[in-house]
Structures are given as structure tokens and as C-alpha cells.
N, CA, C and O atoms as CSV, one atom per row, in Angstrom:
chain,resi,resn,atom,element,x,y,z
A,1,UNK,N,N,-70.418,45.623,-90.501
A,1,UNK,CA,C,-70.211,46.823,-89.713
A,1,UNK,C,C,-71.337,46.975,-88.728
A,1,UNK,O,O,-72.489,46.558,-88.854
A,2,UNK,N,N,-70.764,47.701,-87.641
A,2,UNK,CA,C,-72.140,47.568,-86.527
A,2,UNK,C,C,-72.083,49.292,-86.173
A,2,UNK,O,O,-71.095,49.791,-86.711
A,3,UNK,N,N,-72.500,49.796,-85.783
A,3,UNK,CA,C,-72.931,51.208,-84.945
A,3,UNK,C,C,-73.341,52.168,-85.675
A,3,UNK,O,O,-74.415,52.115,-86.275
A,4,UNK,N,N,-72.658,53.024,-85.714
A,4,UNK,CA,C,-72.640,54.031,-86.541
A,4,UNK,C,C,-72.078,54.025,-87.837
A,4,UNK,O,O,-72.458,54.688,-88.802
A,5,UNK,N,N,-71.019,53.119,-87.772
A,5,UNK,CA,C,-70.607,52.735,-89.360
A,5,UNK,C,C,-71.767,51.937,-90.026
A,5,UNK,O,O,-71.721,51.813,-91.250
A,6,UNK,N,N,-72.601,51.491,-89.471
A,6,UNK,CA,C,-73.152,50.604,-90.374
A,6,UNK,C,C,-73.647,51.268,-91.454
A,6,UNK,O,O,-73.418,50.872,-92.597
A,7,UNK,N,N,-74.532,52.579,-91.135
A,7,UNK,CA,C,-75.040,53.226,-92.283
A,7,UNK,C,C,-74.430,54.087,-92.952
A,7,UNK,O,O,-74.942,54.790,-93.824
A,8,UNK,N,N,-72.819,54.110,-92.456
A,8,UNK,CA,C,-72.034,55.118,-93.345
A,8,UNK,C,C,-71.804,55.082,-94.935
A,8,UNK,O,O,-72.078,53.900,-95.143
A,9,UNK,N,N,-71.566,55.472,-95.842
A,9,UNK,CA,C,-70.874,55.476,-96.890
A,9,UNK,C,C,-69.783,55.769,-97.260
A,9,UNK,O,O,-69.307,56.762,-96.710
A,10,UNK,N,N,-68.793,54.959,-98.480
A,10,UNK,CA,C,-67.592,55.666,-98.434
A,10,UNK,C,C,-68.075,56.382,-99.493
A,10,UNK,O,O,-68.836,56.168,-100.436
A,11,UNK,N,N,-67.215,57.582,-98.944
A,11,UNK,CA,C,-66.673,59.327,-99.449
A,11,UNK,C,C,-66.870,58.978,-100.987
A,11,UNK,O,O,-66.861,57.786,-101.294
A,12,UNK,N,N,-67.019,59.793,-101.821
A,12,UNK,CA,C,-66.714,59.509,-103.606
A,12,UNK,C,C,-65.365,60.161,-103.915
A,12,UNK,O,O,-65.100,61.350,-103.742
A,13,UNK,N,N,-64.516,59.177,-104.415
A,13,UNK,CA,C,-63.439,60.095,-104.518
A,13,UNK,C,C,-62.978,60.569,-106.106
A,13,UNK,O,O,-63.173,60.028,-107.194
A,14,UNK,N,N,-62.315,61.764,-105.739
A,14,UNK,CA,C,-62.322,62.539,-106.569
A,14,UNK,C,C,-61.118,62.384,-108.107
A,14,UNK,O,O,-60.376,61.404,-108.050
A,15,UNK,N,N,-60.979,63.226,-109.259
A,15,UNK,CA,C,-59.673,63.029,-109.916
A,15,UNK,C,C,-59.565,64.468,-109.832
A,15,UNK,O,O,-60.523,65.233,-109.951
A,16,UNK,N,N,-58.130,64.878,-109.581
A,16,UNK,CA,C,-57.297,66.276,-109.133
A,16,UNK,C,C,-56.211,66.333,-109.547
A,16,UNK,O,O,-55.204,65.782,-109.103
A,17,UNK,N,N,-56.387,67.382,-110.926
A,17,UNK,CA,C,-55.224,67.824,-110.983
A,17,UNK,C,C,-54.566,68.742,-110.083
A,17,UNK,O,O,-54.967,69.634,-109.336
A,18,UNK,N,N,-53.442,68.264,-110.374
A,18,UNK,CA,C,-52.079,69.468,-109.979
A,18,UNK,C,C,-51.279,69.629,-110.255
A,18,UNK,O,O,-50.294,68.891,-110.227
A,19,UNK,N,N,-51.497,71.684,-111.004
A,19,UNK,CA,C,-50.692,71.846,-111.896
A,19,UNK,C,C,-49.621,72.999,-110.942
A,19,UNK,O,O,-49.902,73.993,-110.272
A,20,UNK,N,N,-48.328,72.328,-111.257
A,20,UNK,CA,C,-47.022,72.647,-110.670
A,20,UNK,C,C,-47.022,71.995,-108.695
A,20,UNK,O,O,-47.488,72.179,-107.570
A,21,UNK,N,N,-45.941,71.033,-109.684
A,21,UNK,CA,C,-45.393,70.437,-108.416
A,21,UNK,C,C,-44.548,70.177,-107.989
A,21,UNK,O,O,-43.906,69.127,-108.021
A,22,UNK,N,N,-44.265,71.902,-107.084
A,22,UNK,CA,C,-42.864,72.574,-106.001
A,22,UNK,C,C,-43.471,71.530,-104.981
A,22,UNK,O,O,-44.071,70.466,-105.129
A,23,UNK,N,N,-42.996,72.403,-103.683
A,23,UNK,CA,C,-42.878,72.342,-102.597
A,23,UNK,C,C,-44.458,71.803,-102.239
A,23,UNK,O,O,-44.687,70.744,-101.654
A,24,UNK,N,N,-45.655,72.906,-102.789
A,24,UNK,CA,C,-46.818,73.002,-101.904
A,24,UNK,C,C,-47.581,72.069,-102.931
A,24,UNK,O,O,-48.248,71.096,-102.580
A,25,UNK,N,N,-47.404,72.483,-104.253
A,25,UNK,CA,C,-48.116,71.057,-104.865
A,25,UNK,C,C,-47.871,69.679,-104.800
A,25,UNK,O,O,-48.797,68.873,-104.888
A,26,UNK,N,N,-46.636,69.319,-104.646
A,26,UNK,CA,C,-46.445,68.119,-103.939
A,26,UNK,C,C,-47.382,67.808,-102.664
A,26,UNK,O,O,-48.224,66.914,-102.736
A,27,UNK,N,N,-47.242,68.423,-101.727
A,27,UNK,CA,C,-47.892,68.322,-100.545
A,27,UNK,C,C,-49.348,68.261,-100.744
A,27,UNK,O,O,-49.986,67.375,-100.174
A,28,UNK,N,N,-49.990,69.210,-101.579
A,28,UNK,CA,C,-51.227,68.453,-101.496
A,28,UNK,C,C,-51.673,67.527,-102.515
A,28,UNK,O,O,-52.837,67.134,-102.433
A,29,UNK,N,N,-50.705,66.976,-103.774
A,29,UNK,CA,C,-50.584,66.105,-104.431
A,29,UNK,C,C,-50.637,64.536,-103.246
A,29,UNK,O,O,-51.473,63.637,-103.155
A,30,UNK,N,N,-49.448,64.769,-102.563
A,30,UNK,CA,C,-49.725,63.475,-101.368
A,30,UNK,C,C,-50.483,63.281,-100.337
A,30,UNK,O,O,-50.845,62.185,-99.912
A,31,UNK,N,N,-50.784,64.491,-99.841
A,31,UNK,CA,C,-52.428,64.370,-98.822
A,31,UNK,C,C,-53.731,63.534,-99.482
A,31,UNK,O,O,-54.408,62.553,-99.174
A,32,UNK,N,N,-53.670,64.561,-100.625
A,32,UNK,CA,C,-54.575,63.813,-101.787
A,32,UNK,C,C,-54.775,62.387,-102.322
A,32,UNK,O,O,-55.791,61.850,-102.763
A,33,UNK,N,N,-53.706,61.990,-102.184
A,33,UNK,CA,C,-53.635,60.505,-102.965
A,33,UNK,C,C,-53.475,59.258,-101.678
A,33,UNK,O,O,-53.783,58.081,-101.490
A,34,UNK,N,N,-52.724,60.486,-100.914
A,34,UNK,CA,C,-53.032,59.473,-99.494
A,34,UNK,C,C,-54.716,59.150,-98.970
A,34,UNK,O,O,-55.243,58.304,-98.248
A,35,UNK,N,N,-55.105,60.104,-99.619
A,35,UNK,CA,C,-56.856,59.898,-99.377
A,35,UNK,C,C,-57.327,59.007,-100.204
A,35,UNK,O,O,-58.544,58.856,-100.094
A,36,UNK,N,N,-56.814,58.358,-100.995
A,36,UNK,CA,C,-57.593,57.656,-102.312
A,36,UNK,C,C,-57.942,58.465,-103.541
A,36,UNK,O,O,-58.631,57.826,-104.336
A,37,UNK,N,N,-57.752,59.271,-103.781
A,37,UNK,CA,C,-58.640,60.191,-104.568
A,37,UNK,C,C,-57.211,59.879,-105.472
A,37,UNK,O,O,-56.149,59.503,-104.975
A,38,UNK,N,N,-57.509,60.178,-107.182
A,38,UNK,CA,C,-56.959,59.764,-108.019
A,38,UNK,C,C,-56.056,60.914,-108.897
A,38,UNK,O,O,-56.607,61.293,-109.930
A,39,UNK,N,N,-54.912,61.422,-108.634
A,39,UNK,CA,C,-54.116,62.541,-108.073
A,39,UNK,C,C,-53.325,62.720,-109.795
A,39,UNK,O,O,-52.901,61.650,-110.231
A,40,UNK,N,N,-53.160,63.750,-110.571
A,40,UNK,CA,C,-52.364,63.742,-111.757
A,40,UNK,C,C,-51.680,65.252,-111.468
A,40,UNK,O,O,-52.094,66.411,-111.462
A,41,UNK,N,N,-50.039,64.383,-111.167
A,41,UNK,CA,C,-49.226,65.735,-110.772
A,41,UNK,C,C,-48.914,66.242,-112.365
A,41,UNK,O,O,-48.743,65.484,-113.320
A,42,UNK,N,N,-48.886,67.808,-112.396
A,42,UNK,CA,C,-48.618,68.368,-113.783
A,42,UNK,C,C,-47.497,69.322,-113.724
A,42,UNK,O,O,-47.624,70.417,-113.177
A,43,UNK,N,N,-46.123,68.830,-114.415
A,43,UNK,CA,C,-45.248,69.756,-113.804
A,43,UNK,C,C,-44.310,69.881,-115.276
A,43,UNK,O,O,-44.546,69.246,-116.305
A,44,UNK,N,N,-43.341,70.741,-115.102
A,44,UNK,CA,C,-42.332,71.284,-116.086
A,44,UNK,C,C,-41.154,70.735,-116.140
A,44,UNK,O,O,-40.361,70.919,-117.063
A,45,UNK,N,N,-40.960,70.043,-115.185
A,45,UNK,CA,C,-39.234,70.061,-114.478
A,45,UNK,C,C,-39.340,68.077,-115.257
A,45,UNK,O,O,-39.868,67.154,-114.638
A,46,UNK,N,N,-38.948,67.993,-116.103
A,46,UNK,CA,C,-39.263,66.758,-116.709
A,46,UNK,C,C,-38.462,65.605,-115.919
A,46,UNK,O,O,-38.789,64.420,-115.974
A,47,UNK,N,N,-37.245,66.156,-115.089
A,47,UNK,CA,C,-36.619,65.110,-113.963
A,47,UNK,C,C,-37.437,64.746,-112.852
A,47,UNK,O,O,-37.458,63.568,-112.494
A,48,UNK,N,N,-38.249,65.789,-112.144
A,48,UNK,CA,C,-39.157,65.110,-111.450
A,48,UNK,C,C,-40.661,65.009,-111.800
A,48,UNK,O,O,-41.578,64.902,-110.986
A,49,UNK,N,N,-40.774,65.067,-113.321
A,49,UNK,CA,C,-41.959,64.113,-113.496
A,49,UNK,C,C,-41.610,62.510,-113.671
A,49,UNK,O,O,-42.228,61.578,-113.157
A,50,UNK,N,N,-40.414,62.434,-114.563
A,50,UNK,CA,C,-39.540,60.589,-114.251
A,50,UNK,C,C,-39.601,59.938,-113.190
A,50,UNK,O,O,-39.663,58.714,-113.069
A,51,UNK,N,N,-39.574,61.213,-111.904
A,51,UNK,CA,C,-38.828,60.303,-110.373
A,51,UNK,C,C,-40.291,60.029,-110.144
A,51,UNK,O,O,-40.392,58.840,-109.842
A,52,UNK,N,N,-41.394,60.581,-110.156
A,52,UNK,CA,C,-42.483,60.723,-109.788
A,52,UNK,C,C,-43.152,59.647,-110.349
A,52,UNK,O,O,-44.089,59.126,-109.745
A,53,UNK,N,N,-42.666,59.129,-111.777
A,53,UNK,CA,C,-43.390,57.692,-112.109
A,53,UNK,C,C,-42.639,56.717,-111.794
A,53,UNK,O,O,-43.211,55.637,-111.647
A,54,UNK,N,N,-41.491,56.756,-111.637
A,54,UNK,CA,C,-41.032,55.624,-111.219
A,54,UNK,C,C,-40.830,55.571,-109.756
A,54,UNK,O,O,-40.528,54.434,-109.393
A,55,UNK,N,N,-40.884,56.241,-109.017
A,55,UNK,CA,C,-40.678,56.044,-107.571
A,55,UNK,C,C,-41.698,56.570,-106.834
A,55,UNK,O,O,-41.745,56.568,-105.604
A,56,UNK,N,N,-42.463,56.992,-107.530
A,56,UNK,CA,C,-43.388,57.815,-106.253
A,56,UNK,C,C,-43.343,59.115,-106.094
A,56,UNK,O,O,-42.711,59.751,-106.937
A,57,UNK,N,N,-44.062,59.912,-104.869
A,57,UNK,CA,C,-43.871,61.154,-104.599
A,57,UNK,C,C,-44.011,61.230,-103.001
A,57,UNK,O,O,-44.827,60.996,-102.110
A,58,UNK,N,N,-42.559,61.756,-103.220
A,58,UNK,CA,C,-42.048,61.263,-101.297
A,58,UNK,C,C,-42.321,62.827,-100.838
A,58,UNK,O,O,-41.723,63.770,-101.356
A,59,UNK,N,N,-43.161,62.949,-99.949
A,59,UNK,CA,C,-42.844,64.384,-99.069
A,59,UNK,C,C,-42.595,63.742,-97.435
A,59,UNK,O,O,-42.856,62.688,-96.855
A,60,UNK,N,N,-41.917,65.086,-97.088
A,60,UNK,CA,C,-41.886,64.624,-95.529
A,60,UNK,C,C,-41.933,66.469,-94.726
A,60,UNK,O,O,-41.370,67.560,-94.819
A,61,UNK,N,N,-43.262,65.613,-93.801
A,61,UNK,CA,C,-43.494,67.314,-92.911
A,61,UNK,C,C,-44.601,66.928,-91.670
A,61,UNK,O,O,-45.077,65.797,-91.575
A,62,UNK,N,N,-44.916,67.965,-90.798
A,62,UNK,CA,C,-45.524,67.710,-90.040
A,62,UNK,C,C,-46.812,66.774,-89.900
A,62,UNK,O,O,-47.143,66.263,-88.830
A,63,UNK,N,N,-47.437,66.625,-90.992
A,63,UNK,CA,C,-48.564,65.505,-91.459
A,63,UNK,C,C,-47.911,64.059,-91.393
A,63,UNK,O,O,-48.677,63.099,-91.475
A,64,UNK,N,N,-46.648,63.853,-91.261
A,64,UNK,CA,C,-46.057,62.395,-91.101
A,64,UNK,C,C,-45.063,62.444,-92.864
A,64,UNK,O,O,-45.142,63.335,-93.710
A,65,UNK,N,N,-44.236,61.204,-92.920
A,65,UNK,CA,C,-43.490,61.378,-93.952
A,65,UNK,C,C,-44.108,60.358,-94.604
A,65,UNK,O,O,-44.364,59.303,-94.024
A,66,UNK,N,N,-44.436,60.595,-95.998
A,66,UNK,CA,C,-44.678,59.417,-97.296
A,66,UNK,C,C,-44.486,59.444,-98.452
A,66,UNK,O,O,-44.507,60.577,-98.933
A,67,UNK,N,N,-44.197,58.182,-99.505
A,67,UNK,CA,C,-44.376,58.382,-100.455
A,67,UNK,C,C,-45.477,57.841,-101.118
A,67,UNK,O,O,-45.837,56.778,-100.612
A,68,UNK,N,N,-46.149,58.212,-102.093
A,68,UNK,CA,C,-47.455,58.003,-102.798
A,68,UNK,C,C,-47.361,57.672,-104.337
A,68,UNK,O,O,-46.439,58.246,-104.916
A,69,UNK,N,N,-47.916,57.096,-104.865
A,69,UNK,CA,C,-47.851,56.771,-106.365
A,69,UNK,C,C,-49.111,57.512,-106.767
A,69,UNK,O,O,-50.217,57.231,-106.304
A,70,UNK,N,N,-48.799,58.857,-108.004
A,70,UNK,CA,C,-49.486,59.560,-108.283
A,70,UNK,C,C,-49.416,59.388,-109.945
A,70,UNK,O,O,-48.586,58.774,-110.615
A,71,UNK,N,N,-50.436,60.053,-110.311
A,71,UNK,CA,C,-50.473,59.921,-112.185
A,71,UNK,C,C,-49.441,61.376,-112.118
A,71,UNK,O,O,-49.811,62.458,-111.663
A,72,UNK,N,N,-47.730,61.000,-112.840
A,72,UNK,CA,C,-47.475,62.346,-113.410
A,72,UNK,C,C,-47.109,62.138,-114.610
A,72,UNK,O,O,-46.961,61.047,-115.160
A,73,UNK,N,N,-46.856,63.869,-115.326
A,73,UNK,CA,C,-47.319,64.226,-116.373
A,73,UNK,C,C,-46.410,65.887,-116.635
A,73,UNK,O,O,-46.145,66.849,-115.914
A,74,UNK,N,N,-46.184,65.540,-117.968
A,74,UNK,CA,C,-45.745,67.754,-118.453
A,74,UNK,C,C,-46.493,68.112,-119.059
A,74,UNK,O,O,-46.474,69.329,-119.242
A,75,UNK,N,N,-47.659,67.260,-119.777
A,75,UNK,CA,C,-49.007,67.890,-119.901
A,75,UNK,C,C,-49.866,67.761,-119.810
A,75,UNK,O,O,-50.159,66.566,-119.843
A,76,UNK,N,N,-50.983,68.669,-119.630
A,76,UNK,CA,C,-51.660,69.125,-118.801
A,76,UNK,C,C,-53.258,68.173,-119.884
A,76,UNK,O,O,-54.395,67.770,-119.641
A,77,UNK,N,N,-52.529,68.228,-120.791
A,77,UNK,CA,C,-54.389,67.725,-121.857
A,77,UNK,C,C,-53.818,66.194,-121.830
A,77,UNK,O,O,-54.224,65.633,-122.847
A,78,UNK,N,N,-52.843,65.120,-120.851
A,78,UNK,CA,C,-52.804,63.930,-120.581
A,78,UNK,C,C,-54.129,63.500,-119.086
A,78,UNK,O,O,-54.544,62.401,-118.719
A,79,UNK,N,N,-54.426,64.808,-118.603
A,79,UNK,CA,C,-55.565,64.861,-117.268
A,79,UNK,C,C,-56.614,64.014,-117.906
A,79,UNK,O,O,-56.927,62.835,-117.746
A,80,UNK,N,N,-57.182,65.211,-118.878
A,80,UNK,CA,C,-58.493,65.105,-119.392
A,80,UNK,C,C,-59.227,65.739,-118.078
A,80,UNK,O,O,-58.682,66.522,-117.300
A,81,UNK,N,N,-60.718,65.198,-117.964
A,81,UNK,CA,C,-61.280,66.055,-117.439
A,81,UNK,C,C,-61.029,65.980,-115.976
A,81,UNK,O,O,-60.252,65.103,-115.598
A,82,UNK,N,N,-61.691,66.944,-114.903
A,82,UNK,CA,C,-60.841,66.736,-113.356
A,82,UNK,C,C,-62.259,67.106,-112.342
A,82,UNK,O,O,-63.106,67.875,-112.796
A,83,UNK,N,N,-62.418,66.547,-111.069
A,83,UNK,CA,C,-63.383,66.784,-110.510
A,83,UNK,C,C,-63.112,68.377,-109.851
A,83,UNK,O,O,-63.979,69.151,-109.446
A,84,UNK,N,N,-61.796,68.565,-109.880
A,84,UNK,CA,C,-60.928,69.498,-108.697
A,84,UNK,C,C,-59.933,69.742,-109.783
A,84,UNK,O,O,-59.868,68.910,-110.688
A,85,UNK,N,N,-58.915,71.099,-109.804
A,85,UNK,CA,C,-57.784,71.507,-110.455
A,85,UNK,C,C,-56.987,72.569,-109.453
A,85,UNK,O,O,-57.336,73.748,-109.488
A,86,UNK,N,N,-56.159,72.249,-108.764
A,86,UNK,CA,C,-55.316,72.790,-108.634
A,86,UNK,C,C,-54.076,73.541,-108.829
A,86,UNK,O,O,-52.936,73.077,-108.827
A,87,UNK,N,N,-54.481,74.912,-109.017
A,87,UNK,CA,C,-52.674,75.826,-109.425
A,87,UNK,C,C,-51.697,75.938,-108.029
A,87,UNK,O,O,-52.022,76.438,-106.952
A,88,UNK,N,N,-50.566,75.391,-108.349
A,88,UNK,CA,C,-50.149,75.351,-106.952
A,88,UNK,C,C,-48.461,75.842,-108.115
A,88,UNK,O,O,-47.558,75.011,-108.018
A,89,UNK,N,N,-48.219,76.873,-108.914
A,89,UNK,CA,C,-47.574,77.359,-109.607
A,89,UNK,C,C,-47.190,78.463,-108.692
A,89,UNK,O,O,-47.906,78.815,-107.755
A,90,UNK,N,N,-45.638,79.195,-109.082
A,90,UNK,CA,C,-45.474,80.525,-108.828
A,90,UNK,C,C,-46.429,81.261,-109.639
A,90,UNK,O,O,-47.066,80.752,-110.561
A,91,UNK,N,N,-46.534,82.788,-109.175
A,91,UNK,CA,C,-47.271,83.740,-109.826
A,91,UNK,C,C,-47.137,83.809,-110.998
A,91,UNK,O,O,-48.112,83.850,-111.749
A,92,UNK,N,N,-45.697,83.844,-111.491
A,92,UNK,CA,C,-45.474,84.203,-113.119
A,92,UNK,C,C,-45.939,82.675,-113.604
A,92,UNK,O,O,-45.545,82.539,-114.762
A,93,UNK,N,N,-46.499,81.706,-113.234
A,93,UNK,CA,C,-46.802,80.871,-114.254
A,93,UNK,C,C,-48.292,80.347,-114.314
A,93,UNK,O,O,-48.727,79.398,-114.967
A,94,UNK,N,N,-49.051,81.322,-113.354
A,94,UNK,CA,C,-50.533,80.886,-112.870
A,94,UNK,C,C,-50.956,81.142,-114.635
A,94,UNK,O,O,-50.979,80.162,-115.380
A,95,UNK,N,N,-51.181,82.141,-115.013
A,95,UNK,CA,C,-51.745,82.326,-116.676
A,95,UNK,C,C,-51.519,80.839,-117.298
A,95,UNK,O,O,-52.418,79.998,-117.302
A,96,UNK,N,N,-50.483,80.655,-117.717
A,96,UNK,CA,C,-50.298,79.467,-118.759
A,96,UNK,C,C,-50.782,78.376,-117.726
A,96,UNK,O,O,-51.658,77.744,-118.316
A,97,UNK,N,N,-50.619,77.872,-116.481
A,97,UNK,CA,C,-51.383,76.931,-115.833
A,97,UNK,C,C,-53.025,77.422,-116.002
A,97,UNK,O,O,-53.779,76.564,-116.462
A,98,UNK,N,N,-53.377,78.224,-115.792
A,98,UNK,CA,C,-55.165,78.264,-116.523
A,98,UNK,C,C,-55.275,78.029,-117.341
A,98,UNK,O,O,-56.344,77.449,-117.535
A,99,UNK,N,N,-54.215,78.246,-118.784
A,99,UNK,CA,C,-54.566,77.900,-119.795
A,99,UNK,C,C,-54.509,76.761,-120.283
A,99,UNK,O,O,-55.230,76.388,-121.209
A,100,UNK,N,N,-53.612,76.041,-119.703
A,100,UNK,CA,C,-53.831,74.616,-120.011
A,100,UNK,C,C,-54.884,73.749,-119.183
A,100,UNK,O,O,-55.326,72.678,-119.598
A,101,UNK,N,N,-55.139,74.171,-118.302
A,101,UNK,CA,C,-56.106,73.606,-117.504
A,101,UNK,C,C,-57.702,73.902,-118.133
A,101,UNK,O,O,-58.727,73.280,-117.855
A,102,UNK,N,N,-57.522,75.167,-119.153
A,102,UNK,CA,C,-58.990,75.191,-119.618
A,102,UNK,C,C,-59.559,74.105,-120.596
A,102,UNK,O,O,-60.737,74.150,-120.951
């Protein structure tokens, strides 16, 4: 590397959960993993925790369309510990997402 990269470092990347993954946890489930950082989607809906290991996690939106291979999961003590935790739950389910996340 020559210029300014030379003395750069790469970033440390992180492990992030995310617990409930609709619409918005998906999305930053795949920003996330599109970064490298090591992504464990945590969700209820046990059909798309299946699609999610076997195919990926496809979003498509103004950030560009992709799919990403993420760690998923319906529970939450398969994480273990997390650098980052994300509730990306409706309201009525933020409580029991803290609680498993504690």
C-alpha cells in the first residue's frame, strides 16, 4: 500500500446481535454483515430463521439490493456474548428481547 493507506488499519470488527428480524432488523442485520462484522439475526418467525440459513438474508432498498449470509437463530443464549445488541422488535416485544439479551 502506498499514501495514505499505507498507515491505515483495518476497522475491528464487531459480533451484533439482532434481536427481531422485521423489516428494520433485517436491514441493519445486512448493512452489518455487508461490513464484515459477524451478524446473529434473532428472530421468532421460525420460517424465516430456515430461509435465513439456508439462503441468506436478501433485502432490497435504497442502499442497493443484497443478500448476505448471517448467523440465524430463535434463541437468543445461541449469541453468547455480543460487542453491540440490537432491539429492532415491535414495542410489545422490546421487554422479553432485553430479557433474553441480558
Amino acid at each position: 500500500r502506498t499514501g495514505a493507506d499505507a498507515g491505515a488499519q483495518a476497522e475491528p470488527k464487531m459480533k451484533v446481535a439482532i434481536l427481531g428480524c422485521g423489516a428494520m432488523g433485517s436491514l441493519y442485520a445486512a448493512l452489518l454483515a455487508s461490513s464484515g462484522h459477524d451478524v446473529w439475526a434473532v428472530d421468532v418467525w421460525r420460517e424465516h430463521v430456515e430461509a435465513m440459513r439456508e439462503r441468506g438474508l436478501r433485502v432490497e432498498g435504497a442502499s442497493g439490493d443484497r443478500t448476505v449470509r448471517v448467523n440465524a437463530t430463535l434463541d437468543a443464549e445461541d449469541v453468547g456474548p455480543s460487542d453491540l445488541v440490537v432491539v429492532a422488535t415491535k414495542a410489545s416485544g422490546v421487554a422479553a428481547a432485553a430479557a433474553a439479551a441480558a
